[in-house]
C-alpha positions as CSV (number, residue, x, y, z in Angstrom):
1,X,-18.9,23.3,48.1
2,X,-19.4,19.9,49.3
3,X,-17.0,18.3,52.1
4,X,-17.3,14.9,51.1
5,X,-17.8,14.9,47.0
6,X,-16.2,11.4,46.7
7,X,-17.5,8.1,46.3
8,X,-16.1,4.6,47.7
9,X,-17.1,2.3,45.1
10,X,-16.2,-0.5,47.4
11,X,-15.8,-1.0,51.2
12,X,-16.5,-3.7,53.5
13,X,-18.5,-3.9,57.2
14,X,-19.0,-5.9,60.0
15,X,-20.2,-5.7,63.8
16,X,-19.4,-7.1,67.0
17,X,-23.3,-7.4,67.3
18,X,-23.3,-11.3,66.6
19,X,-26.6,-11.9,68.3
20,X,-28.5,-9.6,65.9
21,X,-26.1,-10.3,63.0
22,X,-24.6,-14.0,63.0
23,X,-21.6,-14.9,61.8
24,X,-21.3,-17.9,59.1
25,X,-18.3,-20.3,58.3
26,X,-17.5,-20.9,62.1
27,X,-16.0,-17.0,62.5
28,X,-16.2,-15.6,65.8
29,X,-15.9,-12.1,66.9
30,X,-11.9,-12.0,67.1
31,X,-12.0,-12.9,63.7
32,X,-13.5,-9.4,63.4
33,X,-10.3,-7.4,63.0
34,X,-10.1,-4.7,62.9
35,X,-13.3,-3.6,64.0
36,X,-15.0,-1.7,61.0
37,X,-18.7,-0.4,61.5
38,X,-20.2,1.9,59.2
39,X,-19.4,4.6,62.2
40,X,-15.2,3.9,61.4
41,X,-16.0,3.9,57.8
42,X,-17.2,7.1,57.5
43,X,-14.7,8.5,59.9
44,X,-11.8,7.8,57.8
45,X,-14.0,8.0,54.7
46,X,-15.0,11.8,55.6
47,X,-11.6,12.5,56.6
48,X,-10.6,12.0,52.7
49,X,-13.4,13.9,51.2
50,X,-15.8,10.5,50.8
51,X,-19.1,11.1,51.5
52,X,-20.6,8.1,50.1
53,X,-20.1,4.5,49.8
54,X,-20.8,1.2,48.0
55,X,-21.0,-1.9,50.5
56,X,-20.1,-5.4,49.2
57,X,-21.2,-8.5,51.2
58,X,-18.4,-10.2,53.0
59,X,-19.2,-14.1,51.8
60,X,-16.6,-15.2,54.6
61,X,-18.2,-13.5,57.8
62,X,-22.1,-13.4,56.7
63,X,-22.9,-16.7,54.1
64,X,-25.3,-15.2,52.1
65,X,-26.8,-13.4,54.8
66,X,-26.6,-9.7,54.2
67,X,-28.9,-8.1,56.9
68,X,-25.9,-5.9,58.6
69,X,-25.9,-4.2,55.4
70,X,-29.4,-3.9,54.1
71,X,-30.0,-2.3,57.9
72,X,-26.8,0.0,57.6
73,X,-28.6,1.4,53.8
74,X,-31.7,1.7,55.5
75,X,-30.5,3.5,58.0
76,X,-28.6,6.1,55.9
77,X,-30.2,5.4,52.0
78,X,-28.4,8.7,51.2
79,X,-25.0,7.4,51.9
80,X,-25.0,4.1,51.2
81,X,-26.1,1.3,48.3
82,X,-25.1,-2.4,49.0
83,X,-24.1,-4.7,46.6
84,X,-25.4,-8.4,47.7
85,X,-25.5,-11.5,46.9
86,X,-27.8,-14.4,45.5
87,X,-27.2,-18.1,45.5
88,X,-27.3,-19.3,42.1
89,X,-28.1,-22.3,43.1
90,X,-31.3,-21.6,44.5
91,X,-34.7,-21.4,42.7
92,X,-35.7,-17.9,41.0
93,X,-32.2,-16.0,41.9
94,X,-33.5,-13.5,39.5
95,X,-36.7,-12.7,41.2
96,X,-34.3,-12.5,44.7
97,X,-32.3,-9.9,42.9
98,X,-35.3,-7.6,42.2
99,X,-36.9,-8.1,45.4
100,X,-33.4,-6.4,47.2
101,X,-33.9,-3.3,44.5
102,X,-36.2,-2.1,47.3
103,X,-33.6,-2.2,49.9
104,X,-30.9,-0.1,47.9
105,X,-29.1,-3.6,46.6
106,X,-28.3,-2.1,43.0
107,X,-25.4,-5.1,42.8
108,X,-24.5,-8.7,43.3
109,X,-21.4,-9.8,44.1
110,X,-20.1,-13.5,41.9
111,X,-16.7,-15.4,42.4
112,X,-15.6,-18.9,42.4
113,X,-14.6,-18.7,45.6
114,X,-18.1,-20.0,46.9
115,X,-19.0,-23.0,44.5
116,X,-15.8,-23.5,42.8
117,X,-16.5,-25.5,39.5
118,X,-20.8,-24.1,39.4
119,X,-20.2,-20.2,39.8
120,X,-21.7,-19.8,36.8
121,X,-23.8,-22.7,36.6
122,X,-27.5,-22.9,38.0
123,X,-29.5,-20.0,38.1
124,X,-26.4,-17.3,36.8
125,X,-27.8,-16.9,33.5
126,X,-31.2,-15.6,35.0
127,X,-28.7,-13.5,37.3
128,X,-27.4,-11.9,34.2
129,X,-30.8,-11.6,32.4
130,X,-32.1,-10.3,35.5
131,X,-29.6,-7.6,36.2
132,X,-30.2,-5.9,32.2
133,X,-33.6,-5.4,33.3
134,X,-33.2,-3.9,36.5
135,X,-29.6,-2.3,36.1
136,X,-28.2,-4.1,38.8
137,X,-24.7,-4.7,38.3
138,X,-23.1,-8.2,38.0
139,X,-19.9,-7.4,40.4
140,X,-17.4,-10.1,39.5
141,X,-14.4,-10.9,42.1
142,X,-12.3,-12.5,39.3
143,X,-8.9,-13.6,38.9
144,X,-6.9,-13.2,35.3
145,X,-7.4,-16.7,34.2
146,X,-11.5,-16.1,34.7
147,X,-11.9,-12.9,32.3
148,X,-12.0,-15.4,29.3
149,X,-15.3,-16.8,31.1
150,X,-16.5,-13.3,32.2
151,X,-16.0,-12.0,28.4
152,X,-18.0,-15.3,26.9
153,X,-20.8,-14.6,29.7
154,X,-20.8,-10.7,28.1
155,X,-20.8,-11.9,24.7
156,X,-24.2,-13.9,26.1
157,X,-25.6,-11.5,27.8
158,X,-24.5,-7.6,26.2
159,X,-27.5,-5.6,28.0
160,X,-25.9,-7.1,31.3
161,X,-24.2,-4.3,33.6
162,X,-21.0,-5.7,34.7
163,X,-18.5,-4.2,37.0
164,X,-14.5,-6.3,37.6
165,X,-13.3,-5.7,41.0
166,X,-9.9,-4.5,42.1
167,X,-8.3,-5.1,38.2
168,X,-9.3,-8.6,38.1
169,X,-6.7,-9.3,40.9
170,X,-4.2,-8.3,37.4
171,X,-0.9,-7.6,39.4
172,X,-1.5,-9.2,42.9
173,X,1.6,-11.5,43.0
174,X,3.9,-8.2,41.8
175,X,4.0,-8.8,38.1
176,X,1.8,-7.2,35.3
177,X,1.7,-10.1,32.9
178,X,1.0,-8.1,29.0
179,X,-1.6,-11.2,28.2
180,X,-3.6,-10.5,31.6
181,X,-3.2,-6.6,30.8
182,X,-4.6,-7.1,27.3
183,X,-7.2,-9.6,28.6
184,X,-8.7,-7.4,31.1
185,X,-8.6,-4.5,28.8
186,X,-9.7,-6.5,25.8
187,X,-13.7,-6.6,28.5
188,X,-14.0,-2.9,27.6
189,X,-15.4,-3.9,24.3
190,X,-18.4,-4.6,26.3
191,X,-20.6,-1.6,26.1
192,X,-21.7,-2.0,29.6
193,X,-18.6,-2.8,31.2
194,X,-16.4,-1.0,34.3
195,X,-13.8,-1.2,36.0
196,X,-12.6,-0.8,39.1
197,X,-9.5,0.9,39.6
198,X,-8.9,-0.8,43.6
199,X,-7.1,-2.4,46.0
200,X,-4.2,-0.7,45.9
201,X,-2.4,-2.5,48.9
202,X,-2.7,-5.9,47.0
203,X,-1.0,-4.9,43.6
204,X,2.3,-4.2,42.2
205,X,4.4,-3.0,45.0
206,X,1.6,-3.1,47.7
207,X,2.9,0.3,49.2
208,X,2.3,3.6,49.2
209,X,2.7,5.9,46.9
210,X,1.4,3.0,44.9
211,X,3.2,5.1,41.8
212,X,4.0,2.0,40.2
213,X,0.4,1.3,39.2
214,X,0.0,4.7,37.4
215,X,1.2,2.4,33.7
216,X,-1.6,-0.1,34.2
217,X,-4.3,2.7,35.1
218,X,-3.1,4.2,32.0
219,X,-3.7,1.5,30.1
220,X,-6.8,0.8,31.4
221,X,-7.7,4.4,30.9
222,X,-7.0,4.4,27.0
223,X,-9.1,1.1,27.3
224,X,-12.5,2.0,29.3
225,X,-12.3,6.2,29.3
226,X,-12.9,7.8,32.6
227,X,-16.9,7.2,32.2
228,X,-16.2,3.5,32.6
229,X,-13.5,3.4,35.7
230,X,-14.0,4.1,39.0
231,X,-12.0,4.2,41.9
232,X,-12.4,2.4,45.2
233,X,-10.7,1.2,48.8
234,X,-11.2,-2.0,49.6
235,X,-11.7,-0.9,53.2
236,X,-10.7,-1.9,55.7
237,X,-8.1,-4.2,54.2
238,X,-6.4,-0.9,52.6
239,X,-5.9,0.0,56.3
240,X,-2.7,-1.8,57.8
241,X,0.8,-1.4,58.1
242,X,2.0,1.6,55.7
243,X,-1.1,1.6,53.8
244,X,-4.0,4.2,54.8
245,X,-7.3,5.0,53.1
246,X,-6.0,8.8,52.3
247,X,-3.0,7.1,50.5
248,X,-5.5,5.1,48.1
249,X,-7.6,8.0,47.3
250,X,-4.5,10.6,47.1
251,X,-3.0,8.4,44.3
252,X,-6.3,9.5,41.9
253,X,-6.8,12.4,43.6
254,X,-3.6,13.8,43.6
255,X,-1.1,12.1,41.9
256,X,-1.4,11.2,38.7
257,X,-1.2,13.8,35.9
258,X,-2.6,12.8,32.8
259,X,-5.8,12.9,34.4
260,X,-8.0,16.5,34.2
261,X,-10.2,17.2,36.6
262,X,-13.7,16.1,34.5
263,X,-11.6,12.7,34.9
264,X,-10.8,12.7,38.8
265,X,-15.0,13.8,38.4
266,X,-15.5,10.9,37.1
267,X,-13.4,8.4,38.6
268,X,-13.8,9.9,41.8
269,X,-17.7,9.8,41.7
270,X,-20.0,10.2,38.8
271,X,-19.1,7.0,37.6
272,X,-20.3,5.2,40.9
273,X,-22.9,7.3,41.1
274,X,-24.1,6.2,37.7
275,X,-23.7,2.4,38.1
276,X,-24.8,2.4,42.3
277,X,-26.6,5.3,43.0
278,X,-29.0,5.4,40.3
279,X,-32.2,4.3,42.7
């Protein structure tokens, strides 16, 4: 049997090597804490049973500028598939999207963090359009009061693969709110919609056992079925203080019972390996 059968739908990296690598939005090295290479990844990855992982661009540290990872997949294509990013304020995002299929980019990373007010102006539509053609997923870093747009922009584009990171950020100041519950649940209507079941040291009681989520992954359960959720660690930010990246993957893994094990399958890795790995 297989060590490592898991897959981490979403982990970040960075390196010290700032010459090769640069670092954007005036970041320096010691802003590089803790130091998290693909090498410490897989360390503490391997140590849980995940063998492979999904890497998503760190806006802050790299600007658009994804090379560390692209080099990291290239390196070890069995391992690892990248989701990137595009400007969509640029000229022909789309064709930017299809040219990184090549380099084990199989998703793009969207948020209004980066341009505020135009995160879904310029170029996003062709993003979307873009992304049913190749099966690159749309990977939105969302908070609750921006599902309304992402369900309008699935309504506009329904052959659009689209993933929600870390339950739409549903529960990170401590309280489940039934309207952002509903509202988050209310995406799985969208045929090509998933969810990622993450981020366990930012919600609800941000501790471990992290038993306290086990209502809303419920709910979200009975709303997406286990073929649509998937889990993930938000490394290395799940790694400090009482939280560890065992604890994360233990909670699916381990602790919650309604689950059989063709649902920990699929939670735990075929449904990343159907949305990422699929090149």
């Amino acid at each position: 049997m297989d060590k490592h059968p898991w897959i981490d739908a979403h982990s970040h990296v960075w390196t010290h090597e700032v010459d090769k690598y640069p670092l954007a939005n005036g970041y320096t090295v010691k802003d590089l804490q803790p130091p998290f290479t693909e090498k410490e990844l897989l360390e503490v990855a391997n140590a849980s049973g995940v063998g492979r992982v999904v890497l998503i661009h760190h806006h802050p540290f790299y600007g658009w500028d994804s090379s560390y990872m692209l080099d990291v997949a290239a390196r070890m294509p069995e391992t690892f598939r990248v989701v990137g990013t595009v400007d969509n304020l640029t000229e022909n995002p789309g064709e930017q999207m299809r040219s990184l299929l090549k380099q084990h980019v199989t998703g793009f990373r969207i948020t209004s963090g980066i341009h505020k007010k135009k995160w879904l102006a310029g170029g996003m539509d062709e993003m979307w359009r873009m992304a049913a053609e190749t099966r690159q997923s749309i990977c939105c870093l969302i908070n609750p009061d921006e599902i309304e747009q992402i369900d309008a922009m699935c309504v506009k584009h329904p052959e659009t693969p689209v993933v929600i990171d870390h339950f739409a950020r549903v529960g990170v100041d401590g309280q489940f709110r039934d309207a952002d519950v509903q509202a988050l649940c209310g995406l799985a209507r969208h045929k090509h919609m998933v969810l990622k079941i993450s981020a366990y040291y930012a919600l609800g009681k941000k501790k471990p056992p992290y038993t306290d989520l086990v209502p809303r992954i419920r709910q979200a359960f009975d709303a997406y079925g286990p073929e649509r959720l998937m889990w993930a660690s938000d490394s290395p930010y799940q790694l400090g203080g009482d939280n560890t990246y065992e604890d994360s993957i233990a909670l699916v893994r381990d602790r919650i019972d309604f689950l059989s094990d063709s649902d920990r399958e699929w939670l735990l890795r075929k449904t990343a390996e159907r949305v990422f790995f699929y090149v």
